[in-house]
N, C-alpha and C positions, 0 to 999 in steps of 0.2 A: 385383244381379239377374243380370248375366253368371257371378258363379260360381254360383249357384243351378242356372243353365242347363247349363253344365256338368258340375254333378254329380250333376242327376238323369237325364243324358245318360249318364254314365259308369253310374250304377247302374242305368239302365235297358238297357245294354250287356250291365256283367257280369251281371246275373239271366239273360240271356237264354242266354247260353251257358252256364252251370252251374258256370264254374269256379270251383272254390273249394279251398282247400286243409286239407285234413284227410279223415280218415274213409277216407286211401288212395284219394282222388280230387282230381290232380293236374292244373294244365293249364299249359302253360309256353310261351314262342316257337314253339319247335319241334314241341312235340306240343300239337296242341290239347285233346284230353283222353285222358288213360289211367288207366285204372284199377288199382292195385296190390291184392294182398292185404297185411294189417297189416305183415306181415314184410320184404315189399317195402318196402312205402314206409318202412319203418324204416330199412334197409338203402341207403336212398336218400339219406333230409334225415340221416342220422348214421354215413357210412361210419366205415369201422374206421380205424384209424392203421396205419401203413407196419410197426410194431412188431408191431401186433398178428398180422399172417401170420405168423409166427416162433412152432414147435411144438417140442417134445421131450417124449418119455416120460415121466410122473409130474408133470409139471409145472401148478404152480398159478396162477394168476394174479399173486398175490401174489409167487412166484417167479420170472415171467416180466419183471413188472414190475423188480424188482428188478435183475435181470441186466439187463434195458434201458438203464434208468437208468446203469446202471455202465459202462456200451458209451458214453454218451452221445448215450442218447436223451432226451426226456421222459415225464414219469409219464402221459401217457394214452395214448401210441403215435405221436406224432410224433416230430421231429427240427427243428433249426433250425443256419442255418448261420453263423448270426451277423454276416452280412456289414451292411456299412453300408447306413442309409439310400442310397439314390438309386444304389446299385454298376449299372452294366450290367449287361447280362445275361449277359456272356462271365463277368463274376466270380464273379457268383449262380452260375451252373451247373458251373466251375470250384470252389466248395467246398460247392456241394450232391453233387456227384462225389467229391470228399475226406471227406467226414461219411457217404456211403453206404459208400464203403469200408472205412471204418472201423469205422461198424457190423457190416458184412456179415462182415469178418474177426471182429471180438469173438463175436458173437453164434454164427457156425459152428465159433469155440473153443469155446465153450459148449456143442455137441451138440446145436444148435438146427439146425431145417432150413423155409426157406424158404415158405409155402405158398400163395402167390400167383402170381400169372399173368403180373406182372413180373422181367425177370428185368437185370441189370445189363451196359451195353455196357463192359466196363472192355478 
């Protein structure tokens, strides 16, 4: 009977504020409701991979991928640094720094250029 109370408690919560998630109508901790258009909220729940900022002339997908992977990225635009379970964080960031710069060199050998808002403290 107590979970009953509970969760028609909680569903009588959530209807009341609206949040729900889909349809570009999100609500979170911090914003209680916002509204996106579709490409928003796409661009939200499925940002792009660190790879993916990285443009050049004629180039395909297919071929960006490509050249990624060979810099040693992964195939969908990430990176990983391979460090061990449970490293602190000095080591985590210590060869997340080593695996960006590595990229960063491979990929501007390439005639790729950067096209993100981030940019590298090296």
């Amino acid at each position: 009977m107590n979970n009953l109370i509970k969760f028609s408690t909680l569903f009588c919560v959530s209807g009341l504020t609206g949040c729900t998630i889909g349809n570009g109508h999100i609500c979170g901790p911090q914003t209680p409701q916002a509204y996106f258009d579709r490409e928003a909220y796409q661009r939200l729940m499925h940002p792009k991979g660190l790879g993916e900022y990285w443009e050049k002339q004629g180039m395909t997908v297919d071929s960006w991928r490509r050249d990624w992977v060979s810099c040693g990225g992964r195939s969908n635009g990430d990176y990983s640094t391979d460090t061990p379970p449970r490293s602190t964080h000095e080591v985590i960031r210590e060869a997340s720094d080593k695996k960006l710069k590595e990229l960063w060199t491979c990929m501007t050998a390439k005639n790729y250029y950067f096209t993100g808002k981030w940019r590298p403290v090296w």
